[in-house]
KEPATOR-871918 format. One record per residue (C-alpha): chain; residue number from 1; x, y, z. Coordinates in Angstrom, 3 decimals. Last residue first. Layout:
<rs>
R ch   i        X        Y        Z
R  A NUM        X        Y        Z
...
</rs>
This chain:
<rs>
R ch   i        X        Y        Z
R  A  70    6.511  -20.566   21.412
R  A  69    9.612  -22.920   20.666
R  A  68   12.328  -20.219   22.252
R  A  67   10.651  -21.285   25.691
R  A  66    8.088  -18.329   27.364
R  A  65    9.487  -16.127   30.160
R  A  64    7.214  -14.755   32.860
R  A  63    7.549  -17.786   34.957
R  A  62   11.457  -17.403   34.634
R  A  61   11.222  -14.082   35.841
R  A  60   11.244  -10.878   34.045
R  A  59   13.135   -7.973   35.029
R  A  58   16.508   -8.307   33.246
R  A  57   14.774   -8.548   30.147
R  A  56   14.154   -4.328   30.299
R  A  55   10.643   -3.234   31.145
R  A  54    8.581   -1.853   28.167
R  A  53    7.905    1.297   26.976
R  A  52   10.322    1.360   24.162
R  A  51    8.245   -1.639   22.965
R  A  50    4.892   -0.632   23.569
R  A  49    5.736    2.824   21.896
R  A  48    7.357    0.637   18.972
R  A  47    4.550   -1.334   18.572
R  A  46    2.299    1.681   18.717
R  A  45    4.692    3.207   16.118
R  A  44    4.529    0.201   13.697
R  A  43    0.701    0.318   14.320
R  A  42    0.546    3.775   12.795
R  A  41    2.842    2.883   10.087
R  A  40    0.375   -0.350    8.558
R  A  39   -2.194    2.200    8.816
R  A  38   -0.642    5.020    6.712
R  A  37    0.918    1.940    4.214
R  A  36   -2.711    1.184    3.981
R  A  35   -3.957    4.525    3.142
R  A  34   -1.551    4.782    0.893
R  A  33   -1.855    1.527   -0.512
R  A  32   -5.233    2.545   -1.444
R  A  31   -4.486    5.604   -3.093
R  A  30   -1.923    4.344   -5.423
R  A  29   -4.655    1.491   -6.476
R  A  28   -6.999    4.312   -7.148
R  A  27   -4.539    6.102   -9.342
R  A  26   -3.665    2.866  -11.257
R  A  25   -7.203    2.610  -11.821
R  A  24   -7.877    6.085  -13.207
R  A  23   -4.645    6.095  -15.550
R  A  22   -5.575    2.612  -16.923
R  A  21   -9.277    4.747  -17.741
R  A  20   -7.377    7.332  -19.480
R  A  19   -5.180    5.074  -21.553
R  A  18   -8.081    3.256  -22.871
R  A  17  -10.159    6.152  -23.748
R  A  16   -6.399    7.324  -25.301
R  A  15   -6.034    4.385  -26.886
R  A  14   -9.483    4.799  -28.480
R  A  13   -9.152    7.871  -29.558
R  A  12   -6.019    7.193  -31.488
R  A  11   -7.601    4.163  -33.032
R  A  10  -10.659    6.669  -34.178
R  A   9   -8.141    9.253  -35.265
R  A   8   -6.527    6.530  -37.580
R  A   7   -9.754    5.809  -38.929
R  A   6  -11.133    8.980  -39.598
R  A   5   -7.712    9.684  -41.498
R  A   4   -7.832    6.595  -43.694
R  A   3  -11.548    7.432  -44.401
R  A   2  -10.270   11.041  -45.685
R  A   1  -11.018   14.228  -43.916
</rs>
């Protein structure tokens, strides 16, 4: 193998040591917003739940009502 060759497989194996450790922190990245998007769903539901679950306007009194400004 000539010195030309070494060197080009030496840049080549370099961007691909690069390339592999890009690939590793994009993964982790991915897997943290999963987990967060999982979290950020779960208390979407529970506000939803607490939402569904709750009385209709009608029922609250003017005590019970905040002004627009809160």
């Amino acid at each position: 193998m000539t010195a030309a060759q070494q060197d080009s497989l030496e840049r080549v194996q370099t961007k691909i040591a690069y390339l592999e450790q890009a690939m590793n922190e994009l993964s982790d990245v991915v897997f943290r917003q999963h987990k967060e998007i999982q979290a950020l769903e779960a208390q979407l539901k529970a506000l939803n739940e607490r939402l569904t679950g709750a009385p209709p306007d009608e029922a609250r009194t003017l005590e019970q009502e905040r002004p627009p400004h809160y």
